[in-house]
N, C-alpha and C positions, 0 to 999 in steps of 0.2 A: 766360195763365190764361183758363179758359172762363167763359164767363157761368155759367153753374151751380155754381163753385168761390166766385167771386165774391157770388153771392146765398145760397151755402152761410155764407161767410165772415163777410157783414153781418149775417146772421139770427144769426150764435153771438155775436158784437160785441154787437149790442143786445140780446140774451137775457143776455150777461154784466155789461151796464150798469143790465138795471132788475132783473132776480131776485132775491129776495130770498137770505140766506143761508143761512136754516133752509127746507127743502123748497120752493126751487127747481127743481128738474124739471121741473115742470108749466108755468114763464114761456119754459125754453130748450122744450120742446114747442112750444108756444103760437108762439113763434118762427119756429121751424123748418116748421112746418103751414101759417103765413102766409107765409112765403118759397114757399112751392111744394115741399116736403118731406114726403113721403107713409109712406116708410119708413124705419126704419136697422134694419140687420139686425149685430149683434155677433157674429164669430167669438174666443172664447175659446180657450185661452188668448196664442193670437198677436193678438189688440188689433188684429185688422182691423176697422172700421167701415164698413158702403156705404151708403152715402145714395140713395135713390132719389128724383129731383127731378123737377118736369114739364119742366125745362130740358136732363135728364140725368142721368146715376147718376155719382156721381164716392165715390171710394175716399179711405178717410182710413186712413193705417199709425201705428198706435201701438208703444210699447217693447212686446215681447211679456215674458209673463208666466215663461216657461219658454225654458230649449233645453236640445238633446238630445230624447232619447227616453224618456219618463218615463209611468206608469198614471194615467191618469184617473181623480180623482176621484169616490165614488159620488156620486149626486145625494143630498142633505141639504136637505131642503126646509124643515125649520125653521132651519137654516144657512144656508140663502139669503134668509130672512125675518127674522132677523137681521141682514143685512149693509145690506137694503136699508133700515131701521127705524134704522139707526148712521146712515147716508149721509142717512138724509129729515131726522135729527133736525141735520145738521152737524157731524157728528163724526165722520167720514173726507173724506177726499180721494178724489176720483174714481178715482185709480189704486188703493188703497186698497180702495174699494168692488169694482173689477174682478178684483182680486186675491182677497177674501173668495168674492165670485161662484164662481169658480174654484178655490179652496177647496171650495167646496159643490158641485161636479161640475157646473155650468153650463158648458157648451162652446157656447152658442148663445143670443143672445137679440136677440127683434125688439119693436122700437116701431112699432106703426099708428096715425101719429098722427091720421088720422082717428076711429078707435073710442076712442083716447086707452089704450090699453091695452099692456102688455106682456109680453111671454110669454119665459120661461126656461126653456130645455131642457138636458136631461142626455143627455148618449152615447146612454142605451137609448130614447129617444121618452117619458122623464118628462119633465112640464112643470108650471109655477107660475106662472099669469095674474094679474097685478095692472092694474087699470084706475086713472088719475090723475086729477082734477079739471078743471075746464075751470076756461080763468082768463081773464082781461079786461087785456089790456095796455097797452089807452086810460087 
């Protein structure tokens, strides 16, 4: 395992231990930004994650959403602003929320955890930027 797997891995460990339940995001961010974590870029609906770290970019594979060959979703931007509003309040499960995403024609979305902001994009170059809180995990 590479050192940037490894600092990927503690940063999600200890974002998993102090977060709160209700709109946690913002403590695995916080996290992830201190480990040395600059981007995650989500390809929908195969649940590829890449991590871009000052250590290395290291690939996380999730269950994909779909198989076969099936139409894309339109983008539903107040379906996507729903899903993310269920997930901030607690009330989905992450694969869940990825799912609804997906649902809402999101085939793309990146976290900068420097600007703290993240942007969900649709097939045709729609997008819906939300920006997260800065949090103190001292």
């Amino acid at each position: 395992m590479s050192t940037a797997i490894d600092h990927l891995n503690s940063a999600m460990q200890r974002a998993a231990a102090i977060r709160p339940q209700v709109g946690g995001f913002p403590w695995l961010a916080e996290s992830l930004r201190q480990a040395g974590v600059t981007r995650n870029i989500w390809s929908l609906p195969a649940c590829q994650s890449l991590f871009l770290t000052a250590r290395g970019p290291v690939m996380m594979q999730g269950s994909p959403l779909i198989s076969g060959t099936v139409d894309v979703p339109p983008f539903d931007r107040e379906a996507l602003i729903r899903a993310l509003r269920i997930d901030q309040a607690g009330a989905s499960t992450f694969p869940e929320f990825l799912a609804a995403s997906w649902r809402a024609g999101v085939v793309r979305y990146e976290v900068d955890f420097a600007a703290r902001r993240v942007a969900y994009q649709g097939a045709n170059g729609e997008e819906y930027v939300e920006s997260y809180p800065a949090v103190d995990l001292d």
